[in-house]
C-alpha atoms as an extended CHARMM CRD file, in Angstrom:
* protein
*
        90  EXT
         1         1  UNK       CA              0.0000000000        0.0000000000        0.0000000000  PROA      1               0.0000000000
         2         2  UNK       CA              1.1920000000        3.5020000000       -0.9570000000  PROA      2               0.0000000000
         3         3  UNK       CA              1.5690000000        6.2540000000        1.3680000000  PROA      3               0.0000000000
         4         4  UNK       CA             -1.5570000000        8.2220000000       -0.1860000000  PROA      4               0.0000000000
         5         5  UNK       CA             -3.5790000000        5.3530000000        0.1900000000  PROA      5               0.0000000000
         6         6  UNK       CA             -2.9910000000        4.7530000000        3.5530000000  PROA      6               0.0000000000
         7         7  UNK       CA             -3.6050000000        8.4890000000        4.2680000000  PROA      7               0.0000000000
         8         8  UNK       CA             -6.6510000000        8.2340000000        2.8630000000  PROA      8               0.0000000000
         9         9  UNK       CA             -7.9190000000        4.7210000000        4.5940000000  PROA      9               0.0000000000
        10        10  UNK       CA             -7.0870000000        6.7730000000        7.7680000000  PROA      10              0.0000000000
        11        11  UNK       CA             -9.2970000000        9.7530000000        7.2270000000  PROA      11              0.0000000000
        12        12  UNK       CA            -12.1000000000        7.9420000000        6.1330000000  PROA      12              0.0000000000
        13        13  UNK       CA            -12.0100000000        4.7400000000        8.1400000000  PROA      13              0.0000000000
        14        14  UNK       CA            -14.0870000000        4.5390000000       11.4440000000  PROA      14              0.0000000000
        15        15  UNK       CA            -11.4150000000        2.4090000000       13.0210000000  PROA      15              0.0000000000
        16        16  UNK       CA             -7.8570000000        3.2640000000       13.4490000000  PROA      16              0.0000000000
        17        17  UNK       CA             -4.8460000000        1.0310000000       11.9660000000  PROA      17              0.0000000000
        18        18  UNK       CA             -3.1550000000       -1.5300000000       14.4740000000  PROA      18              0.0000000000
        19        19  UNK       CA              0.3140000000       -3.2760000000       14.2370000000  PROA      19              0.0000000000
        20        20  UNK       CA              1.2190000000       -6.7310000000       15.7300000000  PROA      20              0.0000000000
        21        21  UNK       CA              4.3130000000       -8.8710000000       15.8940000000  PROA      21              0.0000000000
        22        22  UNK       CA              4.8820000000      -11.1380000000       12.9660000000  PROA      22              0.0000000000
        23        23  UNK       CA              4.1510000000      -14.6390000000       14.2010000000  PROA      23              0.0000000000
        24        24  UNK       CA              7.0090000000      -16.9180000000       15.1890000000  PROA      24              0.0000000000
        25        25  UNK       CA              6.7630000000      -19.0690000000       11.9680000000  PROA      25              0.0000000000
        26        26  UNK       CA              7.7210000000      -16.2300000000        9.4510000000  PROA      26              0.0000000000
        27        27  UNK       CA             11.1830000000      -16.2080000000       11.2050000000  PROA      27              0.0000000000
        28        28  UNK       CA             11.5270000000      -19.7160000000       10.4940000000  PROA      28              0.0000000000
        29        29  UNK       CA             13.1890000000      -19.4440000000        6.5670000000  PROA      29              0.0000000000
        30        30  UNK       CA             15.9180000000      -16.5330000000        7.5650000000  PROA      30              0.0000000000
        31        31  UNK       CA             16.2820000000      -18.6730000000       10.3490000000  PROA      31              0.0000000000
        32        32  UNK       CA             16.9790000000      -21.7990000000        8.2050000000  PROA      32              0.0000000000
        33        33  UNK       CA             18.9260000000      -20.0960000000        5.7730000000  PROA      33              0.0000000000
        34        34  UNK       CA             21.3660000000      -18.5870000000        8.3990000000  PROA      34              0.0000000000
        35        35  UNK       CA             21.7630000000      -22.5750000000        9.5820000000  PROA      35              0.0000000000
        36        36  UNK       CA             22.5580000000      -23.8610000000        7.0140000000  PROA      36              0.0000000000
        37        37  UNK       CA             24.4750000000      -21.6960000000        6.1220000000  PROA      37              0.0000000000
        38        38  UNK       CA             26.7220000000      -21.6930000000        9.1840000000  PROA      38              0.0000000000
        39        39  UNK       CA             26.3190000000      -17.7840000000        9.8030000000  PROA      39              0.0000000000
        40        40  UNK       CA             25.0040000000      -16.3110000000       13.1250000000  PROA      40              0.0000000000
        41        41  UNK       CA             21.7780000000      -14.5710000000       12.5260000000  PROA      41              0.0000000000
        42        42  UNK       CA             21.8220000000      -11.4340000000       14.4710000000  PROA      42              0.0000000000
        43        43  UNK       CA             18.3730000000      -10.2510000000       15.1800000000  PROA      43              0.0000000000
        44        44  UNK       CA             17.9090000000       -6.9380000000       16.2860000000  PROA      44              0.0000000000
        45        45  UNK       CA             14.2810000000       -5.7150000000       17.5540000000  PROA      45              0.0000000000
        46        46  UNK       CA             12.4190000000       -2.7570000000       18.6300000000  PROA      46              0.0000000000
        47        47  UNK       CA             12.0670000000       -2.4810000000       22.5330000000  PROA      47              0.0000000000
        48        48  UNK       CA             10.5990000000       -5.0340000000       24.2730000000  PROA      48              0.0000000000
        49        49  UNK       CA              8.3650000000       -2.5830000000       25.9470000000  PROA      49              0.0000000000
        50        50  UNK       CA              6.4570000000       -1.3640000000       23.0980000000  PROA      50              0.0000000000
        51        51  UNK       CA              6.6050000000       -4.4390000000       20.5390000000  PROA      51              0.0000000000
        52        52  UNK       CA              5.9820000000       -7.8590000000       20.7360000000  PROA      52              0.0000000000
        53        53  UNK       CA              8.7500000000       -8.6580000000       17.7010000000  PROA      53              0.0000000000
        54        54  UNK       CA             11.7860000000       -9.8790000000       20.0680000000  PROA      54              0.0000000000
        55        55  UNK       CA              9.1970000000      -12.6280000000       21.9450000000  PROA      55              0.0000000000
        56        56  UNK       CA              8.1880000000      -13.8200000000       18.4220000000  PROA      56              0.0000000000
        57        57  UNK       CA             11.8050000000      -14.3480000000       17.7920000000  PROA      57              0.0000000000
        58        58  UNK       CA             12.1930000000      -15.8630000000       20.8270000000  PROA      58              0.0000000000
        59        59  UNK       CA              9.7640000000      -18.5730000000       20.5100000000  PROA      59              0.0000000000
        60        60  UNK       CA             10.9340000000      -18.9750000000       16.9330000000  PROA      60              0.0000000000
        61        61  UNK       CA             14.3390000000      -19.2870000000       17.6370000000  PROA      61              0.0000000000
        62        62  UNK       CA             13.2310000000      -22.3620000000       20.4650000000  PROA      62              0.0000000000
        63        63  UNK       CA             12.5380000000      -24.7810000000       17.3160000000  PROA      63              0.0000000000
        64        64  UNK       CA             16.0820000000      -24.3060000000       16.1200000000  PROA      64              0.0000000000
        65        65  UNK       CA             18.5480000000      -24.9040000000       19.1320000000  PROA      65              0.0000000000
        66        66  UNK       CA             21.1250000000      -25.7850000000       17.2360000000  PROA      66              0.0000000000
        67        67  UNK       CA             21.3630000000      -22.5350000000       15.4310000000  PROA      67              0.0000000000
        68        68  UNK       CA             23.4190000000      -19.4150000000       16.3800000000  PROA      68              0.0000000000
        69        69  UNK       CA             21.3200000000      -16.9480000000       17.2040000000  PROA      69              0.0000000000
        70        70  UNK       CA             21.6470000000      -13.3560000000       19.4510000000  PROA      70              0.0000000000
        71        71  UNK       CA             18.7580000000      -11.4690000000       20.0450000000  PROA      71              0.0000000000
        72        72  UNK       CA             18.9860000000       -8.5470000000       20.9120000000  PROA      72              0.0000000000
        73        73  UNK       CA             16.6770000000       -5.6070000000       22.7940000000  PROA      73              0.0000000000
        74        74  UNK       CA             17.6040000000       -2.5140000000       21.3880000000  PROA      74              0.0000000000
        75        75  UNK       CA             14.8910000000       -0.4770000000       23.9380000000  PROA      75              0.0000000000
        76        76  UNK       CA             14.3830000000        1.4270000000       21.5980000000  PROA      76              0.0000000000
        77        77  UNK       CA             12.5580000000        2.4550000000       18.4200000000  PROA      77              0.0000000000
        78        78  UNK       CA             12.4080000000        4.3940000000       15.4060000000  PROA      78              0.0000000000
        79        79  UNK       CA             15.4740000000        6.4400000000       14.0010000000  PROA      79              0.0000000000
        80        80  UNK       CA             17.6140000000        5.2920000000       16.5700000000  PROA      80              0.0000000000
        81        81  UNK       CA             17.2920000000        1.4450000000       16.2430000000  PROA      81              0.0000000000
        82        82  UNK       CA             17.3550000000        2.2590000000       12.1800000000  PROA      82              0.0000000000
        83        83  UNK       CA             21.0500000000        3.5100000000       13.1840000000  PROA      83              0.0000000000
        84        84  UNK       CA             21.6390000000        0.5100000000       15.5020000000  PROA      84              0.0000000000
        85        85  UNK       CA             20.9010000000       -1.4470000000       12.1060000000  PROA      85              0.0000000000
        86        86  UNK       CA             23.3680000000        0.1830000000       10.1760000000  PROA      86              0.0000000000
        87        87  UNK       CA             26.1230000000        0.1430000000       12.3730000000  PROA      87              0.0000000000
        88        88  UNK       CA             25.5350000000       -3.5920000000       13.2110000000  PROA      88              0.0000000000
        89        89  UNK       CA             26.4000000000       -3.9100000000        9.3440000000  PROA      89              0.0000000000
        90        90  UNK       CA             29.7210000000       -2.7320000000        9.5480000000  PROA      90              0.0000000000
């Protein structure tokens, strides 16, 4: 969806937009791929006080034990974790 549709949804719609953490299963292929591949998948989520994203990673990351996988709480959102990103890259 485009940013003028959404705009538009939101000024006409009687209910407001939500969000929600992807479930636990769409993890599962990046998850696979980084295991097979021998890498360590780095995951790095919003704050665990305002999203439910790092939990769903969490339980996802239960089915593969064997994998090498950091988590990681960033507490925080926005800008700042889009820099957090970034920097992880280098």
């Amino acid at each position: 969806m485009d940013t003028s549709t959404f705009l538009e949804m939101l000024q006409y719609s009687p209910q407001l937009p939500k969000t929600s953490a992807p479930p636990p299963p769409l993890y599962y292929p990046i998850i696979e791929k980084a295991f097979q591949t021998g890498d360590t998948l780095i995951c790095i989520h919003p704050s665990s006080k305002t999203s439910g994203t790092m939990r769903s990673a969490q339980v996802a990351s239960q089915d593969f034990p064997a994998a090498d996988i950091r988590i990681v709480d960033t507490q925080t959102v926005a800008c700042n974790l889009g820099t957090l990103v970034l920097l992880a890259n280098q």
